[in-house]
ROLO-478862 format. One line per 5 residues: number of its first residue (from 1); their letters; for each residue x, y, z of N, C-alpha, C, O. Coordinates in steps of 0.05 Angstrom, whole numbers, plus 5000, padded with zeros to 4 digits. Layout:
NUM) a) X/Y/Z/X/Y/Z/X/Y/Z/X/Y/Z; ...
// end
This chain:
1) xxxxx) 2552/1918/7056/2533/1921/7034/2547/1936/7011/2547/1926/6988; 2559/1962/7018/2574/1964/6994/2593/1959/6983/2597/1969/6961; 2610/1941/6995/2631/1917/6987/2611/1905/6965/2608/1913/6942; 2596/1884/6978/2569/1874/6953/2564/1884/6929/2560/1870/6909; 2563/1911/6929/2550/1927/6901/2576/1934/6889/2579/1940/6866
6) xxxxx) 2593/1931/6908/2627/1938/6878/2626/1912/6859/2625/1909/6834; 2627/1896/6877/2621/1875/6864/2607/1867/6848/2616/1852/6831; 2581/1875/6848/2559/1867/6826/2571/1883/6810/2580/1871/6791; 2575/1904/6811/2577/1925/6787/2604/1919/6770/2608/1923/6746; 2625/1905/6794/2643/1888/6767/2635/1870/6754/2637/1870/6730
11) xxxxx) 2622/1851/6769/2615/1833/6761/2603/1839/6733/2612/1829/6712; 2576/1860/6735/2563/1865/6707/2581/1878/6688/2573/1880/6665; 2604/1889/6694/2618/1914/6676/2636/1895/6658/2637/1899/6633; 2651/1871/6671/2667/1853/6664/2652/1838/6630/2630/1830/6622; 2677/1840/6621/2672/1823/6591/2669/1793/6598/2677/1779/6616
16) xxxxx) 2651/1786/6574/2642/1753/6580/2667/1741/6571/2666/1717/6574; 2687/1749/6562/2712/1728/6562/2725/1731/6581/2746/1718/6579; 2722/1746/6605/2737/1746/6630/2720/1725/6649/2730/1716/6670; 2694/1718/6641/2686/1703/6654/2684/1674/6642/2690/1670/6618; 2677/1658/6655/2663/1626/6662/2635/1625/6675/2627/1628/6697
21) xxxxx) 2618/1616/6641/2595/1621/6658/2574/1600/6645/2565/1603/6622; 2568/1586/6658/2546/1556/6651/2520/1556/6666/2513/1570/6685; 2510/1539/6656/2474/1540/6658/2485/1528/6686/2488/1543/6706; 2491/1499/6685/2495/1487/6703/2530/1471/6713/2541/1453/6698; 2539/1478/6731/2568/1451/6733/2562/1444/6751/2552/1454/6771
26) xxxxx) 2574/1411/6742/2570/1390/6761/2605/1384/6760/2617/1389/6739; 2616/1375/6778/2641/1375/6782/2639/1340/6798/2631/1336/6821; 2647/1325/6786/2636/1296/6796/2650/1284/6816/2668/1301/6819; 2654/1265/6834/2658/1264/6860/2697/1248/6851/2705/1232/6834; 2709/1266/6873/2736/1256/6873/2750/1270/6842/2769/1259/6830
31) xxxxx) 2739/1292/6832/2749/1302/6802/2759/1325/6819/2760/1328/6843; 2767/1338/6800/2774/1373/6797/2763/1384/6769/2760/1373/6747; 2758/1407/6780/2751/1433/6758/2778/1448/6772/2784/1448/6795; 2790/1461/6749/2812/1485/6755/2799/1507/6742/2795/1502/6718; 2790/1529/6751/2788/1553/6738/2811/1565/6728/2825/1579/6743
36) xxxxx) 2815/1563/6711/2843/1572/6696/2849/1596/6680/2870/1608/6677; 2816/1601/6665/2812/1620/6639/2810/1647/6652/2822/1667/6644; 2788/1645/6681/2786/1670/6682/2782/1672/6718/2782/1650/6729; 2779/1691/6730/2783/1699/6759/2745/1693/6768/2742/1687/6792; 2724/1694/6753/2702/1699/6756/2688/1666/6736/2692/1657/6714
41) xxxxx) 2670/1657/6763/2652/1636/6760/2623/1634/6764/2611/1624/6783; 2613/1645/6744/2584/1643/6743/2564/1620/6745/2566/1605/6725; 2546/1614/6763/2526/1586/6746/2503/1588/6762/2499/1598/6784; 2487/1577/6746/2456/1579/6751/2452/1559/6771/2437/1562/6790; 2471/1531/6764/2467/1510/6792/2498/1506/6792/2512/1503/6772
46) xxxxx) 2507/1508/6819/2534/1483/6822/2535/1465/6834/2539/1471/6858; 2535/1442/6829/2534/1411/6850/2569/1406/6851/2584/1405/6832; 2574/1405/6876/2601/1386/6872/2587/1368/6899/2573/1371/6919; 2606/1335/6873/2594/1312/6892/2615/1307/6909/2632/1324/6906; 2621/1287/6930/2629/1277/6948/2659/1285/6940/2665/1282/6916
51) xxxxx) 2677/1295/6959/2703/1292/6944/2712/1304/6924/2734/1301/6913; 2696/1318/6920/2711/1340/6885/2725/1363/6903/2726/1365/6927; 2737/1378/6884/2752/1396/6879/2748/1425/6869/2753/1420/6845; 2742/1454/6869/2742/1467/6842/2769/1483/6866/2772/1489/6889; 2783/1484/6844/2808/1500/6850/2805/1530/6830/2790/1531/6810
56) xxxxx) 2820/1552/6839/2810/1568/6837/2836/1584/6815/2859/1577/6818; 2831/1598/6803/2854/1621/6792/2870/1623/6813/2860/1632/6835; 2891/1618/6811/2917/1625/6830/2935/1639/6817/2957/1639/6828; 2932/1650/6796/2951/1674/6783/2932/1701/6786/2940/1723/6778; 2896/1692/6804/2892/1719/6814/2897/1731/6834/2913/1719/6849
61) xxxxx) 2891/1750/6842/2890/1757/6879/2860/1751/6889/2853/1737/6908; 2846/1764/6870/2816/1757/6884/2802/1733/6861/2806/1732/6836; 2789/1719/6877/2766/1705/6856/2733/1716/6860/2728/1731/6878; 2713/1706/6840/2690/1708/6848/2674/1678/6835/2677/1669/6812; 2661/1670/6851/2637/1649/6854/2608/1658/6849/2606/1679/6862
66) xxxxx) 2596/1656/6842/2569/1663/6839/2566/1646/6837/2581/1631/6826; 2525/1635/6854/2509/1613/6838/2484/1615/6852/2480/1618/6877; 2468/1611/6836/2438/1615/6847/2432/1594/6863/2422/1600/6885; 2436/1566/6857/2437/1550/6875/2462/1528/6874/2470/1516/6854; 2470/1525/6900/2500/1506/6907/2501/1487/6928/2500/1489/6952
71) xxxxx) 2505/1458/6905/2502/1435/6933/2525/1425/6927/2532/1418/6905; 2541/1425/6951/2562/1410/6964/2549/1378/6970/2526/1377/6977; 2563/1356/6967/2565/1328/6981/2581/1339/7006/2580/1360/7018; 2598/1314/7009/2608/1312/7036/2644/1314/7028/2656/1304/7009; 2651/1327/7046/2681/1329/7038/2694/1349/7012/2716/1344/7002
76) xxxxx) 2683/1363/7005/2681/1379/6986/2708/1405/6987/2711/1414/7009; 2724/1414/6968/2749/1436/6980/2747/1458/6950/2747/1454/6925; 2745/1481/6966/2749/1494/6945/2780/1506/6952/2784/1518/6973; 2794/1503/6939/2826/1511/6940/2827/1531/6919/2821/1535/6895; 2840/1546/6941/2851/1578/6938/2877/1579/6951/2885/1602/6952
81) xxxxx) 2888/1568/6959/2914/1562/6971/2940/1574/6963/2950/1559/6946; 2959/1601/6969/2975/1603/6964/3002/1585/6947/3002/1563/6956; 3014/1587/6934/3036/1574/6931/3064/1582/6950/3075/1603/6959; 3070/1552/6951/3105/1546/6972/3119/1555/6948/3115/1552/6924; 3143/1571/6969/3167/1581/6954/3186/1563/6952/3191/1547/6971
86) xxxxx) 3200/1562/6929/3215/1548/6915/3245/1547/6937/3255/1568/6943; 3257/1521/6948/3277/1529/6961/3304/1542/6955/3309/1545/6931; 3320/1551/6971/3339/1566/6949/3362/1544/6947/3362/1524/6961; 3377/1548/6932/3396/1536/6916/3418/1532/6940/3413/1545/6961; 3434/1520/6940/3459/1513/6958/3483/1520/6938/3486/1518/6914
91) xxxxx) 3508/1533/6966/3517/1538/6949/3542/1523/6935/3542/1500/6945; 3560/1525/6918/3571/1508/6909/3594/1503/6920/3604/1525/6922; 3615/1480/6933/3638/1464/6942/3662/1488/6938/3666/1496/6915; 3673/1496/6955/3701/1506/6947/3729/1493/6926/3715/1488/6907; 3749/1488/6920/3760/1479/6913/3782/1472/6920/3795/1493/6917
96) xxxxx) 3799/1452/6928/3818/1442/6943/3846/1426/6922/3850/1403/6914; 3863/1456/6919/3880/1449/6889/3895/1422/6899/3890/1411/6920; 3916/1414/6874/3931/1390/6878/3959/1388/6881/3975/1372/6890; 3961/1411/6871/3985/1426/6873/4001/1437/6905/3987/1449/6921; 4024/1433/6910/4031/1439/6932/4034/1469/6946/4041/1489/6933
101) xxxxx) 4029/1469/6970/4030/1488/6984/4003/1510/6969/4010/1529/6954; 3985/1507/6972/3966/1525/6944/3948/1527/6970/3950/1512/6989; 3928/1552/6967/3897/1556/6981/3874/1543/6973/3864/1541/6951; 3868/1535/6996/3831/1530/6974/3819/1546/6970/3825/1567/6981; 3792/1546/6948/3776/1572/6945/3759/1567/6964/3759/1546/6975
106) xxxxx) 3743/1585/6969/3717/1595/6987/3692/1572/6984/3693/1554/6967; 3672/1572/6999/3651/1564/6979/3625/1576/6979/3614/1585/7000; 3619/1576/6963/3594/1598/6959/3570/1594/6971/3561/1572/6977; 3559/1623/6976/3535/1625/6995/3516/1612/6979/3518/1608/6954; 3492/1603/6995/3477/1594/6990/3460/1620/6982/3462/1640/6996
111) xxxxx) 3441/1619/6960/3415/1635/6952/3392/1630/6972/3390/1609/6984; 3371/1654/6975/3350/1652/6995/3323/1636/6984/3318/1627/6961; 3308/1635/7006/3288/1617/6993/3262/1635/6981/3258/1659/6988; 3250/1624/6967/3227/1643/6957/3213/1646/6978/3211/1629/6996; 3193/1679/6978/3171/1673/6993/3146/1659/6978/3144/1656/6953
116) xxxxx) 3126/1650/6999/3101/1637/6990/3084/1661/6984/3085/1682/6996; 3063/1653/6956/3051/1677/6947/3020/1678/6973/3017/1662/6991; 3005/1697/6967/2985/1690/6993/2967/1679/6985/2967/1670/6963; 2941/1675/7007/2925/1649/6989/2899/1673/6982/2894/1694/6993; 2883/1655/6954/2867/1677/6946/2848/1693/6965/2846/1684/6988
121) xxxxx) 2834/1716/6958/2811/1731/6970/2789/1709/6952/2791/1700/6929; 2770/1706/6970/2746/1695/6953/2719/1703/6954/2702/1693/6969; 2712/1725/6935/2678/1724/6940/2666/1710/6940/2661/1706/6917; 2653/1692/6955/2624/1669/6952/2599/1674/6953/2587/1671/6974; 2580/1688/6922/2558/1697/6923/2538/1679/6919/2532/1677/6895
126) xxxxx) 2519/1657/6941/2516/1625/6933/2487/1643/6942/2492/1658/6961; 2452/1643/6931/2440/1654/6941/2427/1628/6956/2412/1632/6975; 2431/1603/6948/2416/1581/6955/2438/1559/6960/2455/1555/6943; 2438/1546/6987/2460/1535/6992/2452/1509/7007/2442/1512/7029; 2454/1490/7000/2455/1459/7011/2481/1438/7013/2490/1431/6992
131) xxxxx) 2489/1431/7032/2513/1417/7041/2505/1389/7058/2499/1388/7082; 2505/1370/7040/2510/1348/7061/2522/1336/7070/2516/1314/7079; 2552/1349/7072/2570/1336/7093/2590/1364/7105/2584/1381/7122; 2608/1361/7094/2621/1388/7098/2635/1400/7075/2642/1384/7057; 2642/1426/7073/2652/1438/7060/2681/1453/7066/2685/1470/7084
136) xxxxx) 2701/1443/7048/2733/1452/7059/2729/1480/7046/2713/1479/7028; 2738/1504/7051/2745/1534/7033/2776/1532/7048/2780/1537/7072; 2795/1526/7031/2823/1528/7044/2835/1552/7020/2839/1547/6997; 2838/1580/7036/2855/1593/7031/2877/1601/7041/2883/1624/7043; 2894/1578/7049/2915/1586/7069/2938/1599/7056/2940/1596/7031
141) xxxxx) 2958/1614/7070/2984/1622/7046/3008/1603/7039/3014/1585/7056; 3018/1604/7020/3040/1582/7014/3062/1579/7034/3058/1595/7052; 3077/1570/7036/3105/1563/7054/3125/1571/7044/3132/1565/7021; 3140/1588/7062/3168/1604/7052/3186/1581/7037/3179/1558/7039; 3202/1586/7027/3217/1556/7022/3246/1561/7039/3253/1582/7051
146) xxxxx) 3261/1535/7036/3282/1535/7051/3304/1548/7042/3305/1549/7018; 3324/1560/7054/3342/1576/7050/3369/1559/7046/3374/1537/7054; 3382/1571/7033/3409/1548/7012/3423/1548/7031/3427/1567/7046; 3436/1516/7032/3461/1520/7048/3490/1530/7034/3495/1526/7010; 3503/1541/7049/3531/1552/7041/3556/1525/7031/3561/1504/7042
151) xxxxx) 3565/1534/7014/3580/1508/7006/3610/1507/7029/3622/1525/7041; 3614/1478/7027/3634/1477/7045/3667/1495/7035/3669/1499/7011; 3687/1504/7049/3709/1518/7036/3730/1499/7031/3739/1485/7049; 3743/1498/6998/3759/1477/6995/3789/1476/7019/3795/1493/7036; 3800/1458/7015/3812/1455/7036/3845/1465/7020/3849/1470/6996
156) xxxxx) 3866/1466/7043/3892/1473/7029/3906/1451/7018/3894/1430/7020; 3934/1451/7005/3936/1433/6993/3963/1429/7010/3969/1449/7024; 3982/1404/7012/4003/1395/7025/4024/1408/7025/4033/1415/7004; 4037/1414/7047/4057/1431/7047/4088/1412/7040/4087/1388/7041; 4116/1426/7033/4133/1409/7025/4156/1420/7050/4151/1431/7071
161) xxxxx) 4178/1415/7041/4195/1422/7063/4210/1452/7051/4232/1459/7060; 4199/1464/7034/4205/1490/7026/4179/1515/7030/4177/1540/7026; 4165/1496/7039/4134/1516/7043/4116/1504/7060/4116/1482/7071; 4100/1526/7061/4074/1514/7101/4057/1505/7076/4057/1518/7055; 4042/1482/7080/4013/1475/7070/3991/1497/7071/3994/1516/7086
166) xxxxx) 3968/1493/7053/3953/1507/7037/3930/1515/7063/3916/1501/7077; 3932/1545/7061/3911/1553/7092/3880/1545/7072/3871/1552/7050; 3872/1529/7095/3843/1514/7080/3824/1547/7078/3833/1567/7090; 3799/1548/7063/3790/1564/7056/3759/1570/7073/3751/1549/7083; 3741/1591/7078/3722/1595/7082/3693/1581/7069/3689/1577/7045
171) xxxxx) 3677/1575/7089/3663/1563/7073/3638/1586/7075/3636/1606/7088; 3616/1571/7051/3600/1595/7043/3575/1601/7076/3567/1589/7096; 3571/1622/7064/3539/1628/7091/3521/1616/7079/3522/1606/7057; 3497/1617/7098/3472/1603/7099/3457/1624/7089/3458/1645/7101; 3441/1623/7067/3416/1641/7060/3394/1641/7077/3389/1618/7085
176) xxxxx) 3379/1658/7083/3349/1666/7091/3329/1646/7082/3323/1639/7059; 3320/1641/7102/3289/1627/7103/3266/1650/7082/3265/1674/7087; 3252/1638/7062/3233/1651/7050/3209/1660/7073/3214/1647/7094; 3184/1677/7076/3178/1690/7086/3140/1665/7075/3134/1657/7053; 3128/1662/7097/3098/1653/7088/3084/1671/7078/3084/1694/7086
181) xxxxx) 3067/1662/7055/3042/1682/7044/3022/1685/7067/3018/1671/7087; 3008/1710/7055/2985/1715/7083/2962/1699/7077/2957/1692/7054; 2947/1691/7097/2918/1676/7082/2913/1692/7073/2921/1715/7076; 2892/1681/7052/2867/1687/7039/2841/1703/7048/2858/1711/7064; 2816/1717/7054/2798/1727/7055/2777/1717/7048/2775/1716/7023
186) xxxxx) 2753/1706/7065/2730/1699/7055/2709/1724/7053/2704/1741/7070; 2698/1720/7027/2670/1741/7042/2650/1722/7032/2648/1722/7008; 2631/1704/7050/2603/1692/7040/2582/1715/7041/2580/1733/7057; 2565/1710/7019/2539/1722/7019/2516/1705/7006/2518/1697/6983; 2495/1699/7021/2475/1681/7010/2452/1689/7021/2445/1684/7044
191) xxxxx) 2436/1708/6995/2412/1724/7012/2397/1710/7023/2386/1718/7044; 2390/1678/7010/2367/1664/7018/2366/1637/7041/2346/1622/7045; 2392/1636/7051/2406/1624/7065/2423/1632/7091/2445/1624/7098; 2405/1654/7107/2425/1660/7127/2429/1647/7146/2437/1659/7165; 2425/1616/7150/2427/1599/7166/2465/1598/7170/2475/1597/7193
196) xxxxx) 2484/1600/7139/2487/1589/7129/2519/1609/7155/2544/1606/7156; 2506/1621/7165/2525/1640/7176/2537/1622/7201/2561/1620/7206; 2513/1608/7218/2523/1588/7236/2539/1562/7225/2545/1546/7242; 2545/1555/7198/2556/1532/7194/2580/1540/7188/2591/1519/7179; 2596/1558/7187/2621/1572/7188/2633/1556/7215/2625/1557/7238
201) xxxxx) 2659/1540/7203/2665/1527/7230/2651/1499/7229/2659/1477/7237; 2634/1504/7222/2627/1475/7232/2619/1454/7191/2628/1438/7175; 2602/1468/7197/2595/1454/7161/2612/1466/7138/2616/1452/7119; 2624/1495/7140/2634/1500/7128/2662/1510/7141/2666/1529/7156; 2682/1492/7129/2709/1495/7148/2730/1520/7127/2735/1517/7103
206) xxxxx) 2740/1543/7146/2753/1562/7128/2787/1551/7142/2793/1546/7165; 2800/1552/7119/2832/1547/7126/2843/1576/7112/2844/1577/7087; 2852/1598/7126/2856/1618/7113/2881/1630/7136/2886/1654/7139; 2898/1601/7153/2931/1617/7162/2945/1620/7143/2943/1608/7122; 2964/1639/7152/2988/1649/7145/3006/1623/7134/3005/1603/7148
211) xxxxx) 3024/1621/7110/3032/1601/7102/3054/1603/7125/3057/1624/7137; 3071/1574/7132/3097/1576/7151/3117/1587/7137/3118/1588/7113; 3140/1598/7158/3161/1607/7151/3186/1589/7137/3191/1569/7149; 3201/1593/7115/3220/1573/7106/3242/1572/7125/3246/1594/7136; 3259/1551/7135/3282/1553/7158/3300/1560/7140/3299/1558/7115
216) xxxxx) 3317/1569/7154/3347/1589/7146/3367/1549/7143/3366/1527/7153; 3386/1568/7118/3401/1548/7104/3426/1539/7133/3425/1549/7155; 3443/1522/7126/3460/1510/7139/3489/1524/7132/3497/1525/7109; 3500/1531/7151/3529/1551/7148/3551/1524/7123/3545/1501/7121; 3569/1535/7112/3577/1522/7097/3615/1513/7121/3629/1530/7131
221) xxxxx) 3619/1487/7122/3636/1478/7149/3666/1498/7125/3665/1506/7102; 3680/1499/7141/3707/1517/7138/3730/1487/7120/3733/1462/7121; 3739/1503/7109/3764/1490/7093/3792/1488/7107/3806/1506/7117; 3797/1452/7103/3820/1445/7130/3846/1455/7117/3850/1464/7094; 3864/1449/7142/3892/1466/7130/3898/1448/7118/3887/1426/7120
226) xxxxx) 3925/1454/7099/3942/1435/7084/3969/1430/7101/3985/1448/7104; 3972/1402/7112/3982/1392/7127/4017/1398/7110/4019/1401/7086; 4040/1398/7129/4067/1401/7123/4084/1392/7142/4080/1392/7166; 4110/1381/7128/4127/1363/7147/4142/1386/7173/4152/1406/7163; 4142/1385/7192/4160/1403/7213/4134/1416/7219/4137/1439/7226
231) xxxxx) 4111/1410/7220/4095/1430/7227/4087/1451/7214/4071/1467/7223; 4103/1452/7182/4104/1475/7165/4065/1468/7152/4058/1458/7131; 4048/1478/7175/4010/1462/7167/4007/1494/7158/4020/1514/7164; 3986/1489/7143/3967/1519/7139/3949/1520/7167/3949/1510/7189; 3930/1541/7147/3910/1548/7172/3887/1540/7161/3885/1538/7137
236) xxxxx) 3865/1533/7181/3833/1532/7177/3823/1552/7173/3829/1574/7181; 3801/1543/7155/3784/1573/7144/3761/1567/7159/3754/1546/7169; 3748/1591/7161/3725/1603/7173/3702/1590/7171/3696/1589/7147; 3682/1578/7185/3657/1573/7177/3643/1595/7164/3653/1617/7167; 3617/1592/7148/3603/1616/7145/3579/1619/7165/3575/1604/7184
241) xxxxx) 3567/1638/7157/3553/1659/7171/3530/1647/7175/3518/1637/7156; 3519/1647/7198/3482/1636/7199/3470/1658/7186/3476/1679/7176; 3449/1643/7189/3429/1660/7176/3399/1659/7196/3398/1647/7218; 3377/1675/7183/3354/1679/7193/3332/1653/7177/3334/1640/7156; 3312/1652/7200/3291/1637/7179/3265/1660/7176/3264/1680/7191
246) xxxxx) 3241/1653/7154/3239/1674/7147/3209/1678/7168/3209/1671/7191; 3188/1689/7155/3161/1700/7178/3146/1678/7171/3151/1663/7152; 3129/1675/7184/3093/1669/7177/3079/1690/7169/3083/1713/7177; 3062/1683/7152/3049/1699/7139/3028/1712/7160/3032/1710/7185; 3009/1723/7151/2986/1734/7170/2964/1726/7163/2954/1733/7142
251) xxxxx) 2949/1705/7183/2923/1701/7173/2900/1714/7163/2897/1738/7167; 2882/1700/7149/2867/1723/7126/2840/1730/7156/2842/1728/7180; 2816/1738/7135/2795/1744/7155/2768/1720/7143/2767/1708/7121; 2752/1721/7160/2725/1714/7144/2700/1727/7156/2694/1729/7179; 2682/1738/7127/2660/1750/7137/2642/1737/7118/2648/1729/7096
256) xxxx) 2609/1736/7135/2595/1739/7127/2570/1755/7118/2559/1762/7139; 2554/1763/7095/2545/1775/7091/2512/1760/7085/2512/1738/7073; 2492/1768/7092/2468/1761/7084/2449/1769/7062/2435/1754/7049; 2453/1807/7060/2430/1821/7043/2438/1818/7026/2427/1825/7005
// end
């Protein structure tokens, strides 16, 4: 309950350009609405038909919903969904001179992967609530991204009969797997509707895991020797280094509230 009243009291304290706020939205079947302007969605009615969409501020942490009365069709998603991290970069090829008897260079590590941001918190203050099919609330967290592979190590260059061939070079390590966002957080409250507490799960489906972990990059293979007459060969370079992949996030919670 007093979770509830912080809320109202932002809710009322908040400037009307932080909000979105209409007599009525209808969001038409198989469309999207993006809340984009502001974190907070006010309306006197909301219909989304069969198949729509309202996606939510995802540059917030929390959102808020309000509506005096809210009918879902069938198949309906409100996305709050973390964002996937960006994979990381691989790293770049060693170099394998032309020139005789010479080293290759190294090749560079691969960069790590982003983590996934988490998926939103969502107030849902609906006081009147009708659903005729089901309702998606997916706040799950984004997906680590993948971790760079290490570039391969250039190789040595040919040896002559005055010198050993070119000791091939190291190749780069594997970067880190990015880390999953945590779900999201439901809190429903619908004073006039406490039916609405048994359709959790069933009519109303919450997606609020932990985004997956990004896998760890691929070691970068070692740089070959530079071959020479009499046996005068270089040496092989080193593979690089494994690496880790990163976490799963932590799934969010969901509660419901009635008063």
């Amino acid at each position: 309950m007093s979770r509830l009243l912080f809320f109202l009291f932002l809710f009322s304290t908040s400037s009307l350009l932080a909000q979105v706020r209409v007599s009525k939205l209808v969001i038409k079947a198989n469309e999207k609405y993006v809340l984009s302007e502001s974190d907070i969605l006010v309306a006197d009615t909301l219909i989304m038909m069969d198949s729509s969409t309202l996606v939510l501020n995802k540059l917030k942490r929390d959102n808020i919903v309000r509506a005096r009365i809210a009918i879902f069709g069938n198949y309906c998603t409100i996305d709050g969904r973390g964002v996937n991290g960006a994979a990381g970069r691989d790293g770049k090829q060693g170099f394998t001179p032309s020139g005789p008897c010479l080293d290759g260079t190294p090749g560079k590590d691969g960069t790590n992967g982003l983590d996934g941001t988490p998926g939103i918190n969502l107030f849902l203050y609906l006081e009147v609530i009708k659903i005729k099919g089901q309702l998606i609330v997916d706040l799950t967290g984004g997906e680590g991204g993948r971790g760079g592979n290490g570039g391969m190590g250039g190789g040595g260059s040919q040896g002559t009969v005055h010198c050993f061939g070119g000791n091939g070079s190291n190749g780069g390590n594997a970067a880190h797997g990015g880390n999953g966002g945590n779900g999201g957080s439901l809190t429903l409250n619908s004073k006039k509707t406490p039916a609405a507490n048994q359709w959790i799960g069933n009519k109303i489906m919450v997606r609020n895991s932990g985004g997956a972990y990004g896998s760890p990059g691929k070691v970068g293979y070692h740089g070959s020797a530079g071959l020479g007459p009499s046996r005068r060969n270089g040496k092989d370079g080193e593979p690089g280094q494994e690496s880790k992949a990163g976490l799963t996030g932590a799934p969010g919670t969901t509660k419901f509230e009635s008063n």
